[in-house]
Biotite code that builds the C-alpha atoms (Angstrom):
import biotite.structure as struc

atoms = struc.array([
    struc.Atom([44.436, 89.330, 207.123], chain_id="A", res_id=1, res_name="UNK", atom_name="CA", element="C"),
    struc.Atom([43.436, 87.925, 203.660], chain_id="A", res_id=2, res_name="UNK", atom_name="CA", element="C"),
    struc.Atom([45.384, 89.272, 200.667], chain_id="A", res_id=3, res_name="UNK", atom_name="CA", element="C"),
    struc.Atom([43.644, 89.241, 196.936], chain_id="A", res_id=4, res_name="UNK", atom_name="CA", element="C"),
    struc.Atom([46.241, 88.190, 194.440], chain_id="A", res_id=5, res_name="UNK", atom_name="CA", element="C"),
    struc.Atom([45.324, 87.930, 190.277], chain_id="A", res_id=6, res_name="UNK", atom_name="CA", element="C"),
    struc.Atom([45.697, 84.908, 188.762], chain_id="A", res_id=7, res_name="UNK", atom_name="CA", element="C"),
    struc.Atom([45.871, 84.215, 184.706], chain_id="A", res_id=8, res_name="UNK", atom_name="CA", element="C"),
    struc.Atom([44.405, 80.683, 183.689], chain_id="A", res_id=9, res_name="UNK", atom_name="CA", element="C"),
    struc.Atom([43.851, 79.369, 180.340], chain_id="A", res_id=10, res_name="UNK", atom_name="CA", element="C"),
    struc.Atom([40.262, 79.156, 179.154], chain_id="A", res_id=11, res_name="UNK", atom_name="CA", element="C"),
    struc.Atom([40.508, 74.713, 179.270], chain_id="A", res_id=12, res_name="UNK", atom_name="CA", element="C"),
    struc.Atom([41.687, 75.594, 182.750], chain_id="A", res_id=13, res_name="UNK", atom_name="CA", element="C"),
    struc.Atom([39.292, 78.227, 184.248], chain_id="A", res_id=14, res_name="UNK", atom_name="CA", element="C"),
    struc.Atom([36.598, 75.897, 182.499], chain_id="A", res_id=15, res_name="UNK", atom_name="CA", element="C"),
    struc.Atom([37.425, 72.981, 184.610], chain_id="A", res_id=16, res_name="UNK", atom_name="CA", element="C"),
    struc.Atom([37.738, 74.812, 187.847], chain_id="A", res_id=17, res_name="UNK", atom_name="CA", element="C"),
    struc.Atom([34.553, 76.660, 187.189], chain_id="A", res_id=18, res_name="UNK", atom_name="CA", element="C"),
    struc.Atom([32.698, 73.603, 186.539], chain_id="A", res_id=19, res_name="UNK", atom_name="CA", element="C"),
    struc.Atom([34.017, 71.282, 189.688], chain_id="A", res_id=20, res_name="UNK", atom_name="CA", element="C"),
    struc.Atom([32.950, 74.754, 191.802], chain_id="A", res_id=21, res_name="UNK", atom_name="CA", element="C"),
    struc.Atom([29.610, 75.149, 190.217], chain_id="A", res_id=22, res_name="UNK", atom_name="CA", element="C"),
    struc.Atom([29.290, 71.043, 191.145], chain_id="A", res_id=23, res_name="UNK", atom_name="CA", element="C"),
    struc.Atom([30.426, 70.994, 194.663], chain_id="A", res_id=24, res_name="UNK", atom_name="CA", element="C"),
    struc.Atom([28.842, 74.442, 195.310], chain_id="A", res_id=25, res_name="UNK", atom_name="CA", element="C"),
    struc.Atom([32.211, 75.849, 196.481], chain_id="A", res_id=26, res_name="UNK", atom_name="CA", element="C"),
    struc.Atom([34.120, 79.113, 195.078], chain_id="A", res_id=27, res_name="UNK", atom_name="CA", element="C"),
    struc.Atom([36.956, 78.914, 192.560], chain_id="A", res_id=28, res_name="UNK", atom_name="CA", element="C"),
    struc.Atom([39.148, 80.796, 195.512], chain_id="A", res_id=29, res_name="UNK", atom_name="CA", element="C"),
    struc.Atom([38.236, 77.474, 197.565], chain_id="A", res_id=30, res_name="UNK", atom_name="CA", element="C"),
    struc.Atom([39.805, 75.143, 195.041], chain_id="A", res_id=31, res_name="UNK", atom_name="CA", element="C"),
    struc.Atom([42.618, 77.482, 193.704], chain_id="A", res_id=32, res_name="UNK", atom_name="CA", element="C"),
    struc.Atom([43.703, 78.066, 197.773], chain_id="A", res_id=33, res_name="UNK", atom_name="CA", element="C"),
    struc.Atom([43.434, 74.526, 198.617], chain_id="A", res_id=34, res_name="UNK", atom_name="CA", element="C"),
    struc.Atom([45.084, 73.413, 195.191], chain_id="A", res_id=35, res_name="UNK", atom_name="CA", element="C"),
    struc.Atom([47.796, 75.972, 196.117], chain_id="A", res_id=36, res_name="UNK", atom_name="CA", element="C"),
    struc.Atom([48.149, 74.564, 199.855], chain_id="A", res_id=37, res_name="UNK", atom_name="CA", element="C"),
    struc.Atom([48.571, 70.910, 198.420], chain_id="A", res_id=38, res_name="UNK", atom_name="CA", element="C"),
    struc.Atom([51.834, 72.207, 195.878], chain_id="A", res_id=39, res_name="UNK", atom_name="CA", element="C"),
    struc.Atom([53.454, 74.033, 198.702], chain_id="A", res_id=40, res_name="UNK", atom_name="CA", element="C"),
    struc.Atom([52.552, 71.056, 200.631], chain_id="A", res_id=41, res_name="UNK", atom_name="CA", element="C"),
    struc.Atom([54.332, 68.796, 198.437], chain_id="A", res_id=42, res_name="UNK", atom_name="CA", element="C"),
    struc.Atom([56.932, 70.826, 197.697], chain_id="A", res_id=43, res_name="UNK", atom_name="CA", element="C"),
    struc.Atom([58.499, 70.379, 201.679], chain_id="A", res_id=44, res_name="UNK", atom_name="CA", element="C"),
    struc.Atom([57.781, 67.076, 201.691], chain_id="A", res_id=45, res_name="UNK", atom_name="CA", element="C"),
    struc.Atom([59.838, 66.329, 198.368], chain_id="A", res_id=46, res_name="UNK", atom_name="CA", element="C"),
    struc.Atom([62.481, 68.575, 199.865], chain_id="A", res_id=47, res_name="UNK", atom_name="CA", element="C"),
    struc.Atom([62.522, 66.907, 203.094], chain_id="A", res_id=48, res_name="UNK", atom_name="CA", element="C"),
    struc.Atom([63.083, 63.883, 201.175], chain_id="A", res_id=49, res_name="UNK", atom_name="CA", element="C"),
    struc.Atom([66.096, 65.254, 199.207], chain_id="A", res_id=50, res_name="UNK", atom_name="CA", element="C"),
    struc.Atom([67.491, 66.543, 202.798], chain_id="A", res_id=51, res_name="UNK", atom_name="CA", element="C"),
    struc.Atom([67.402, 62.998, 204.190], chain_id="A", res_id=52, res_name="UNK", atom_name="CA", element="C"),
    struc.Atom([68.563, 61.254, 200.830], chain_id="A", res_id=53, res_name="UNK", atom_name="CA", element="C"),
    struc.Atom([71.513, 63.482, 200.937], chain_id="A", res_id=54, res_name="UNK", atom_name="CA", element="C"),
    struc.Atom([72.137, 62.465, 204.880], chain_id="A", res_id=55, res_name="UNK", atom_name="CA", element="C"),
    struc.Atom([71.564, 58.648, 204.355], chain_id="A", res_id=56, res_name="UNK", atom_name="CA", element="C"),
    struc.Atom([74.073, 59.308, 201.041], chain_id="A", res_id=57, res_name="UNK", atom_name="CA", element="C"),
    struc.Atom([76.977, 61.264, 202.969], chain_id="A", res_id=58, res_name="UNK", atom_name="CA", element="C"),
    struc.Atom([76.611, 58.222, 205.696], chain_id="A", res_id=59, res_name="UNK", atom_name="CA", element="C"),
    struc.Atom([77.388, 56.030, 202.910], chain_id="A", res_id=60, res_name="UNK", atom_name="CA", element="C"),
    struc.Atom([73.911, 54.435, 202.829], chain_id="A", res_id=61, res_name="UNK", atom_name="CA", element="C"),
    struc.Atom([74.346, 53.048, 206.083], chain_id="A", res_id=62, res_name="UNK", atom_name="CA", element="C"),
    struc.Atom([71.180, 50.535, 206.632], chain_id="A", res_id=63, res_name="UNK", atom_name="CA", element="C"),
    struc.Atom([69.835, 49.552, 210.593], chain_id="A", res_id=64, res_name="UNK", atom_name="CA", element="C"),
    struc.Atom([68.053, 46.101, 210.949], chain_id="A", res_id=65, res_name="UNK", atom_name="CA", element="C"),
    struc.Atom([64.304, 46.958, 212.142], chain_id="A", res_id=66, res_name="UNK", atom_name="CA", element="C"),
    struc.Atom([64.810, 45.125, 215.646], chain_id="A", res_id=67, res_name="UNK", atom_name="CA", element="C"),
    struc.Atom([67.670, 47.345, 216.487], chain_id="A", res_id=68, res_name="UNK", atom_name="CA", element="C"),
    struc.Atom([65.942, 50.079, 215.314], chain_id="A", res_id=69, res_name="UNK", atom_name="CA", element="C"),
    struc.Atom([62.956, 49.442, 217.767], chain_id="A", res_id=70, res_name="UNK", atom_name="CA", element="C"),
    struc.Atom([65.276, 48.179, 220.769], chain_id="A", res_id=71, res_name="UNK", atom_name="CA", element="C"),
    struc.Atom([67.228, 51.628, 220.482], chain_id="A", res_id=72, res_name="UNK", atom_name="CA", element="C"),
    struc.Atom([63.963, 53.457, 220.457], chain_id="A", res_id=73, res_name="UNK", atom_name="CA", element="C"),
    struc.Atom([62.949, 51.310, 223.597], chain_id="A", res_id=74, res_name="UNK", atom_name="CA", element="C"),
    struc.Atom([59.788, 49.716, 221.279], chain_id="A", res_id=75, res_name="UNK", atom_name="CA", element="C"),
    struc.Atom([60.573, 46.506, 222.096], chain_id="A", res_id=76, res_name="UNK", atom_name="CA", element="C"),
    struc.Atom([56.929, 44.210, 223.454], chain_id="A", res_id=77, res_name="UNK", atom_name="CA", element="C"),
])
């Protein structure tokens, strides 16, 4: 089920999205979803990244050597 949700954009704003859409022949929705999936995207990446900062940190920044990294994982040729 699709929902329809209002969005407010400034006129520079809804100029440049009109434009690119009127170029690639695609609908503003297509560029405001996809533009929206990318943030939220990036958003739980960046906080996956501050998860594992904050795990390397609280094991003191504890460092493996690649080799032992890749025997452990049984990678080794």
């Amino acid at each position: 089920m699709k929902s329809v949700i209002t969005v407010k954009l400034d006129e520079e704003l809804n100029r440049m999205l009109s434009e690119r859409a009127a170029r690639e022949g695609r609908s503003k929705s297509f560029y405001v979803r996809e533009g929206l999936i990318q943030y939220l995207e990036d958003l739980e990446d960046i906080e996956a990244a501050e998860a594992g900062y904050k795990d390397w940190a609280a094991d003191n920044f504890k460092t493996h050597r690649w080799e032992d990294v890749r025997s452990r994982l049984g990678l080794d040729d």
